[in-house]
C-alpha positions as CSV (number, residue, x, y, z in Angstrom):
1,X,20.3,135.8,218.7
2,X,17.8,138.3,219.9
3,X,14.3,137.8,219.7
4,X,10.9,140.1,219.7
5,X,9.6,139.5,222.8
6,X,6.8,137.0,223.3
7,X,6.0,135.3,226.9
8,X,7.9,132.4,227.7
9,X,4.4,130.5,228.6
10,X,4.0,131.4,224.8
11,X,7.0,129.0,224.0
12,X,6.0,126.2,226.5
13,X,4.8,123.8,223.8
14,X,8.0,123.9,221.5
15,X,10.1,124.0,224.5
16,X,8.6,120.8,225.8
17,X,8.9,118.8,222.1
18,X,12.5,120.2,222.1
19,X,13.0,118.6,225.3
20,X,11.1,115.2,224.7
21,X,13.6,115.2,221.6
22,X,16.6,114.9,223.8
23,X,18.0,118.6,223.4
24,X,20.3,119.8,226.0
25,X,19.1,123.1,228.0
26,X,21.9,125.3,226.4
27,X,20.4,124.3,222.7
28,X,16.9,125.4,223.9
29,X,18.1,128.6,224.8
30,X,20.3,129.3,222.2
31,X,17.2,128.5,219.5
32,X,15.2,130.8,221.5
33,X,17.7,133.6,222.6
34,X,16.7,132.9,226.3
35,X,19.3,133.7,229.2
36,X,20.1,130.8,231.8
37,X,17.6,132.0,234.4
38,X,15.0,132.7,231.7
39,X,15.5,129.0,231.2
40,X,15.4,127.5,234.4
41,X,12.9,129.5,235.6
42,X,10.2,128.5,233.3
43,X,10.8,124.9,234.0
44,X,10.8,124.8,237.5
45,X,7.7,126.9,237.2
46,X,6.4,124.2,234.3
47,X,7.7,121.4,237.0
48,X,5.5,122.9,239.8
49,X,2.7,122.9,237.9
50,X,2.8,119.4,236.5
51,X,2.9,118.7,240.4
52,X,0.0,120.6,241.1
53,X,-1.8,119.4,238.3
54,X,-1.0,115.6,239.1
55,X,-1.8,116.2,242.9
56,X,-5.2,117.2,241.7
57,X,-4.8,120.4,243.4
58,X,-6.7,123.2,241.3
59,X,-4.5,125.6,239.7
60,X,-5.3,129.2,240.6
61,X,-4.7,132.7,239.2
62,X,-3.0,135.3,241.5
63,X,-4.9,138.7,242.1
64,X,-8.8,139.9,242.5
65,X,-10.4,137.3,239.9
66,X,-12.5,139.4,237.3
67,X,-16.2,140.4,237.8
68,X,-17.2,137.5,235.2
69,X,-15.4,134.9,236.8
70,X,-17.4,131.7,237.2
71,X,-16.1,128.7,239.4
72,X,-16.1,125.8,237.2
73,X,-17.7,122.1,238.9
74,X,-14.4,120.9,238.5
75,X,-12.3,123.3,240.5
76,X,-14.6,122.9,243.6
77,X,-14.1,119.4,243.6
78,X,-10.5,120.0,243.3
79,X,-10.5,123.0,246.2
80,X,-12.8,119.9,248.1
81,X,-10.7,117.2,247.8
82,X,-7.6,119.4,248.8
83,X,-9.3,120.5,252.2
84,X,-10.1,117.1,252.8
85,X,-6.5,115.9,252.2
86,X,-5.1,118.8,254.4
87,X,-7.5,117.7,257.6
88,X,-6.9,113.8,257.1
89,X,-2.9,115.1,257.3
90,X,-3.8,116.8,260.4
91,X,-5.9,114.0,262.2
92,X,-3.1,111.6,261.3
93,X,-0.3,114.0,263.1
94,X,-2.3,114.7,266.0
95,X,-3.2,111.3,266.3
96,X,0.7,110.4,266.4
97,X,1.1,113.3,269.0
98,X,-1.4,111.4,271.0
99,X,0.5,108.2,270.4
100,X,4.1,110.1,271.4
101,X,2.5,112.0,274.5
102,X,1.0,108.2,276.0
103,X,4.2,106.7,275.5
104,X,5.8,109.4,277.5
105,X,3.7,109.2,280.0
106,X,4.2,105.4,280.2
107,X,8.0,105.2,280.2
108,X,8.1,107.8,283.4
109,X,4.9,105.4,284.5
110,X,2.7,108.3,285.2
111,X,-0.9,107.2,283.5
């Protein structure tokens, strides 16, 4: 069944009931006139940002953000607890490169 177009983002909250009610992907897009890809594309985007979103890492608009665009409290603390994340990941690896490199250096018993 063709449709008029609307955004798939505008369909994301009767997708997701549809889904919660145990309908099969092939149903949803029949109802909606979506193709396969259409379909699969919208939830893996709708997966990736659940991630996101449960990661606590701030979701962010592509492109030049508008001249009115105000940083809310909420996504610096996000962006803030991100960087933090990222540099405890890389203190933690180059702490285990440390490890590595001394026990190589112990094994050919150089010091």
């Amino acid at each position: 069944m063709p449709r008029s177009y609307r955004h798939i983002q505008e369909y994301e909250k009767e997708i997701m009931e549809l889904r919660e009610q145990g309908l099969t992907g092939r149903q949803i897009q029949e109802k909606f006139g979506f193709s396969k890809k259409q379909y699969e594309n919208f939830i893996t985007r709708y997966n990736r940002r659940q991630d996101k979103i449960a990661a606590g890492i701030a979701l962010k608009r592509k492109g030049r953000p508008p001249k009115d665009y105000i940083v809310s409290e909420q996504d610096k603390v996000a962006e803030l607890k991100y960087i933090l994340a990222r540099k405890d990941a890389k203190i933690k690896s180059l702490e285990m490169e440390n490890e590595l490199m001394r026990d190589f250096l112990s094994l050919i018993e150089r010091k």
